[in-house]
C-alpha positions in Angstrom: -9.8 -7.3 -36.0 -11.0 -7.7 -32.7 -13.1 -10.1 -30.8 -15.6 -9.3 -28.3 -14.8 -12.2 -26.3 -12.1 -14.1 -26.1 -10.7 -18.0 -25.4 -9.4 -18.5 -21.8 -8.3 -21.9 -21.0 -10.4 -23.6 -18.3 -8.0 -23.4 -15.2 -5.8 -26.7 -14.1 -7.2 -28.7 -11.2 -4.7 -29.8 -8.6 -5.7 -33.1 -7.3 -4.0 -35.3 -4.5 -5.6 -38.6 -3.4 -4.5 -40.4 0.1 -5.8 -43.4 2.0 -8.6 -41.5 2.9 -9.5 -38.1 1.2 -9.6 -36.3 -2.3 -8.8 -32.4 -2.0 -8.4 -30.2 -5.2 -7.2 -26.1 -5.7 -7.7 -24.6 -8.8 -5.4 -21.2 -8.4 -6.4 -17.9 -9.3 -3.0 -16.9 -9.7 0.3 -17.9 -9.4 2.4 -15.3 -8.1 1.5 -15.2 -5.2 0.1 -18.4 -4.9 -3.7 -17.6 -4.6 -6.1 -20.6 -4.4 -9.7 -19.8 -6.2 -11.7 -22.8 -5.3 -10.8 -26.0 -3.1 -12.3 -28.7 -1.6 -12.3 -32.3 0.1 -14.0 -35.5 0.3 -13.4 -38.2 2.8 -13.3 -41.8 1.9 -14.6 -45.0 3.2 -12.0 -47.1 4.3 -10.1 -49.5 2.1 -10.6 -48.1 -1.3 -6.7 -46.9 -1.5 -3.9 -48.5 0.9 -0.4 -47.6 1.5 -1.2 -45.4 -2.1 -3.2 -48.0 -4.2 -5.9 -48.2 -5.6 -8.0 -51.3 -3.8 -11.7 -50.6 -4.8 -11.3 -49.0 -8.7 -14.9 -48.9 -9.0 -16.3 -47.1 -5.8 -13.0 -44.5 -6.1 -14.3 -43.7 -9.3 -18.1 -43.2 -8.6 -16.8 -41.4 -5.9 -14.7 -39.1 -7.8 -17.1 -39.0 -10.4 -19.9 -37.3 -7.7 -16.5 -35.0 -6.4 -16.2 -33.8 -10.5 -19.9 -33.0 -10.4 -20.0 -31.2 -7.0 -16.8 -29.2 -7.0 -17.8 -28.9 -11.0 -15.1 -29.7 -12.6 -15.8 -31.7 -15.2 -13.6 -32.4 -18.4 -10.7 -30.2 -17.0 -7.3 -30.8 -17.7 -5.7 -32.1 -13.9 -2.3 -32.9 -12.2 -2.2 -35.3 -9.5 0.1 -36.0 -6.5 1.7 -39.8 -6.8 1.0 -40.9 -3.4 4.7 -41.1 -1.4 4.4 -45.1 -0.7 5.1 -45.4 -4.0 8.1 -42.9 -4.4 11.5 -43.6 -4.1 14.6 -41.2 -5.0 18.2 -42.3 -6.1 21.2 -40.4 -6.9 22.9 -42.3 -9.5 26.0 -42.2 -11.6 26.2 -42.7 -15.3 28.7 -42.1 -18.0 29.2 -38.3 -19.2 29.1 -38.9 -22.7 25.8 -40.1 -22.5 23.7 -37.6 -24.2 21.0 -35.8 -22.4 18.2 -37.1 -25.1 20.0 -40.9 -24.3 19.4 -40.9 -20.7 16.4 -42.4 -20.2 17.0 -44.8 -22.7 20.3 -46.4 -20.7 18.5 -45.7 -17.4 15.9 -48.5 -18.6 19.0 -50.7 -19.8 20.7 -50.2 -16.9 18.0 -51.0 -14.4 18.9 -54.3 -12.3 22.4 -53.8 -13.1 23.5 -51.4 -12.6 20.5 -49.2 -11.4 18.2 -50.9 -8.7 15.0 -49.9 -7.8 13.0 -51.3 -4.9 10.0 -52.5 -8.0 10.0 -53.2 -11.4 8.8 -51.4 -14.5 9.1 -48.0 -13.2 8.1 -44.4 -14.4 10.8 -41.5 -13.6 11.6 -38.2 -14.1 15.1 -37.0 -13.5 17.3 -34.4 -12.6 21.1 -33.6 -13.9 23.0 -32.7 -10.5 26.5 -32.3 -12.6 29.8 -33.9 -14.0 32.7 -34.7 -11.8 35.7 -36.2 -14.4 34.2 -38.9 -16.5 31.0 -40.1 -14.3 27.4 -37.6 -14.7 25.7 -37.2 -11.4 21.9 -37.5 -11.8 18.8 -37.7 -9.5 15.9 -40.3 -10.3 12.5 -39.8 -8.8 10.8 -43.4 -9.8 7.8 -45.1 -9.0 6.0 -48.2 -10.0 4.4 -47.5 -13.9 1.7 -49.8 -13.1 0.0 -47.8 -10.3 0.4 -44.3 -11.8 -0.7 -45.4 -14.6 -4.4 -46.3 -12.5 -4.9 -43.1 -11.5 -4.1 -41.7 -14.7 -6.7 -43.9 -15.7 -9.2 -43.4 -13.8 -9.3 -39.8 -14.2 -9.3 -40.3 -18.1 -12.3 -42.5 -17.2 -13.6 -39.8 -16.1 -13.2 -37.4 -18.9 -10.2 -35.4 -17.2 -7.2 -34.8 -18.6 -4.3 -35.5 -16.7 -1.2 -33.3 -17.9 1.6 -34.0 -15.0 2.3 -36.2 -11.8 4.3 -34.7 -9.0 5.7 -36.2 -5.7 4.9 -34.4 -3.0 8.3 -32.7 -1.4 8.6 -31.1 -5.0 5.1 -29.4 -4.2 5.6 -28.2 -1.1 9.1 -26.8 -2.0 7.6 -24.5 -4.5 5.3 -23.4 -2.4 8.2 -22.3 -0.1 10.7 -21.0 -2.3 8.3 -19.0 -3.7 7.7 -17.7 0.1 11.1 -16.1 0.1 11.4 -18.4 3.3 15.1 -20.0 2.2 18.3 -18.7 3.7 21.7 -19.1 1.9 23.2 -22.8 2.4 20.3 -24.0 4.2 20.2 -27.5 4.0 16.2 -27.9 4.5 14.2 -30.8 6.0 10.9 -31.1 4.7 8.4 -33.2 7.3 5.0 -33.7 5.1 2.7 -35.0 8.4 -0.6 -36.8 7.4 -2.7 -39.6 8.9 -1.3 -42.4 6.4 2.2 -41.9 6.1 4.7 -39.1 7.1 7.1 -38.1 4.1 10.6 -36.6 5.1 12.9 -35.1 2.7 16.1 -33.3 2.8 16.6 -30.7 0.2 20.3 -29.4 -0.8 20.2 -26.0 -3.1 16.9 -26.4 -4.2 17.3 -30.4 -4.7 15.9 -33.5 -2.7 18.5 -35.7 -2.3 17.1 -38.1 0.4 14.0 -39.1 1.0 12.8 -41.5 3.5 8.5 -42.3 4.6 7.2 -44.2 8.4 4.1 -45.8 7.4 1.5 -44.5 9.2 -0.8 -46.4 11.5 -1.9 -43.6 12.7 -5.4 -43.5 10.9 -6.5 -46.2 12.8 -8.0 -44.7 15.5 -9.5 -41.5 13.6 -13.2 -41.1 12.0 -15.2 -39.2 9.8 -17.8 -37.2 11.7 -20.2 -35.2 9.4 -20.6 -31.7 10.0 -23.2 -29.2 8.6 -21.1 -27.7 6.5 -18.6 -30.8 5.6 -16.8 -33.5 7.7 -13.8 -33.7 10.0 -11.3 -36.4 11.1 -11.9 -37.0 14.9 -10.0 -38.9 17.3 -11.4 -42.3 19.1 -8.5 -43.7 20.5 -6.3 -44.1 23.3 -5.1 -40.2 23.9 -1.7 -41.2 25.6 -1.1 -44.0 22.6 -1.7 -41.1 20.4 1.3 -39.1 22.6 3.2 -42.4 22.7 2.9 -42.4 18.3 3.8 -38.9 18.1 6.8 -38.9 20.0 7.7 -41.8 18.3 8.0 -40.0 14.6 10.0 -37.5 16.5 12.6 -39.6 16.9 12.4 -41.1 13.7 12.8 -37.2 13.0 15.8 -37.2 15.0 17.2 -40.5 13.4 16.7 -39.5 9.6 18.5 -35.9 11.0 21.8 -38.2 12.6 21.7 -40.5 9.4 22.2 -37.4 6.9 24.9 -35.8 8.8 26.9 -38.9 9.8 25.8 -41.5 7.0 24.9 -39.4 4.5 27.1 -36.7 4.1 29.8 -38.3 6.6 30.0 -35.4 9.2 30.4 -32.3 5.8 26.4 -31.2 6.4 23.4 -30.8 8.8 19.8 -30.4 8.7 19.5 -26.7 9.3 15.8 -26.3 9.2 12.6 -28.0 9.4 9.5 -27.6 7.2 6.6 -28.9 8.4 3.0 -29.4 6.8 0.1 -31.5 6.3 -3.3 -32.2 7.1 -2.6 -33.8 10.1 -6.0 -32.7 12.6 -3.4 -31.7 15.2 -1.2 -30.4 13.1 -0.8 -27.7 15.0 0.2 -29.6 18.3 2.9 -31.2 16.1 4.6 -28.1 15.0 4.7 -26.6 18.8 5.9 -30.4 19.8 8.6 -30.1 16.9 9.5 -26.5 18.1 9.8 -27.5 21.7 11.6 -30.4 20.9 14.2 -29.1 17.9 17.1 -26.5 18.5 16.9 -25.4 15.0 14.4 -23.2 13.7 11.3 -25.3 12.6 8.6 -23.5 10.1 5.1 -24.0 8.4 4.0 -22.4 5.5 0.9 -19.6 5.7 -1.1 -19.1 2.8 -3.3 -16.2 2.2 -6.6 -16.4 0.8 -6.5 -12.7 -0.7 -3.8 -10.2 -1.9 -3.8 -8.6 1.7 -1.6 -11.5 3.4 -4.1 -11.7 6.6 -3.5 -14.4 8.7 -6.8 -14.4 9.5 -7.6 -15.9 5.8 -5.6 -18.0 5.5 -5.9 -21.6 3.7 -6.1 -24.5 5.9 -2.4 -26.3 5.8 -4.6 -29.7 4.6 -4.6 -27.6 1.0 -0.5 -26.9 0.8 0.0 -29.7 -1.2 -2.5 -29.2 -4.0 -1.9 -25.9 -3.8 2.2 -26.4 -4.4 0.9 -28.9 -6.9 -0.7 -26.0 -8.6 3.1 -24.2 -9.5 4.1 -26.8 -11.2 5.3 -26.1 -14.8 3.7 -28.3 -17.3 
């Protein structure tokens, strides 16, 4: 028999939260990453720092007046944990531990042999291999007690939350799916935003190192209200602003010297740089990083229809909730 009409599931809502904004996607499709809707909201200072949650109350009435506007209310979400809180290890633990066991002795292990930088974490993993008797693992962890608050407040909120991501995982979907990748690149991903900028370095489709600069850059930018929304506008020092940028560039450089020489003891370079975020002068970085890098330094381009114009394209502030958006659930 059939139905005239039939049950579609109300699309996903891909939701990251900084210091000082809210943006969502919902996609229209997935192959080739399509975005149907999206949309921001500035915040006030103070009501998230360094990734947590300072004012619960006014984020949520906040939130709650985004849900109504963007009208997306009682829809299952995923959400970005905030990189502050994130921290990846490559651990070692016994092979004959069974793959249904290894969370269990990760939790036994922790502050023995397993540090972390907090306690009571949340992880996911990933199984990088056995060499001889020792399994090789990766652990993405971050503190339970603030992921947990933003699950919660979006369940306050009559959302749904299905999945938390961290942020390089995102934007490497995003562009893997680009057909960008060359064989053996060794890629590093620079994620450039006001509050904090998020490198990773990514072996075979894996982050295996990932280091963040707390940003003080926000300081000197404000919200200025447009007609048709707001921008971030600078109200600082311009040549303190040069000073700050050219600063992360050689942290840039740094993090680049420490994986070859450190990190992989002279076997393996940084081959290409990735760089996004919603940065307002994102675009000055990239040409900076170009200029200033002898290896090929990219961004990602998103279309806005099936006709891959670049003159609709989404803004690179959206990558991430857009990345966010390919993640299986």
């Amino acid at each position: 028999m059939a139905f005239p009409f039939s049950f579609v599931r109300s699309k996903v809502v891909n939701l990251v939260l900084n210091d000082y904004s809210i943006r969502y996607v919902e996609l229209k499709q997935k192959k080739p990453a399509i975005p149907l809707k999206y949309g921001q909201r500035f915040l006030p200072a103070g009501l998230i720092l360094d990734g947590k949650i300072q004012d619960y109350d006014t984020l949520l009435n906040i939130l709650d007046e985004c849900i109504e506007d963007w009208k997306i209310a009682k829809r299952e979400v995923r959400f970005i944990v905030p990189d502050s809180l994130v921290t990846i290890r490559k651990v070692s633990i016994p092979a004959d531990v069974k793959d249904d066991e290894i969370q269990g002795y990760l939790y036994l292990e922790l502050g023995t042999s397993i540090h972390l930088p907090f306690e009571d974490p949340v992880f996911d993993i990933i199984t990088l291999g056995i060499q001889g008797q020792q399994r090789e693992i990766l652990i993405f962890a971050a503190p339970e007690q603030f992921v947990n608050e933003y699950a919660e407040l979006f369940k306050n909120l009559k959302l749904r939350p299905i999945a938390a991501d961290i942020s390089p995982l995102a934007i490497y979907r995003l562009f893997h799916q680009s057909d960008m990748q060359q064989p053996n690149d060794v890629l590093l991903s620079v994620q450039f935003d006001l509050d904090v900028v998020s490198m990773c370095v990514f072996e075979e489709h894996i982050p295996v190192f990932m280091r963040h600069l707390p940003g003080d850059l926000i300081e000197n930018w404000k919200m200025k209200p447009l007609q048709d929304g707001q921008e971030m506008v600078y109200i600082g020092d311009v040549a303190e602003l040069s000073y700050q940028l050219e600063e992360i560039y050689r942290d840039v450089t740094k993090l680049m010297d420490f994986y070859r020489y450190s990190f992989t003891y002279g076997k393996k370079e940084v081959t290409r740089i990735l760089v996004n975020g919603d940065h307002p002068m994102i675009d000055r970085i990239l040409a900076d990083m170009k200029e200033r890098f002898e290896i090929r330094v990219d961004t990602l381009k998103v279309s806005l229809t099936d006709s891959d114009s670049e003159l609709e394209t989404l803004p690179k502030c959206y990558n991430l909730a857009l990345g966010l958006g390919l993640k299986e659930v």
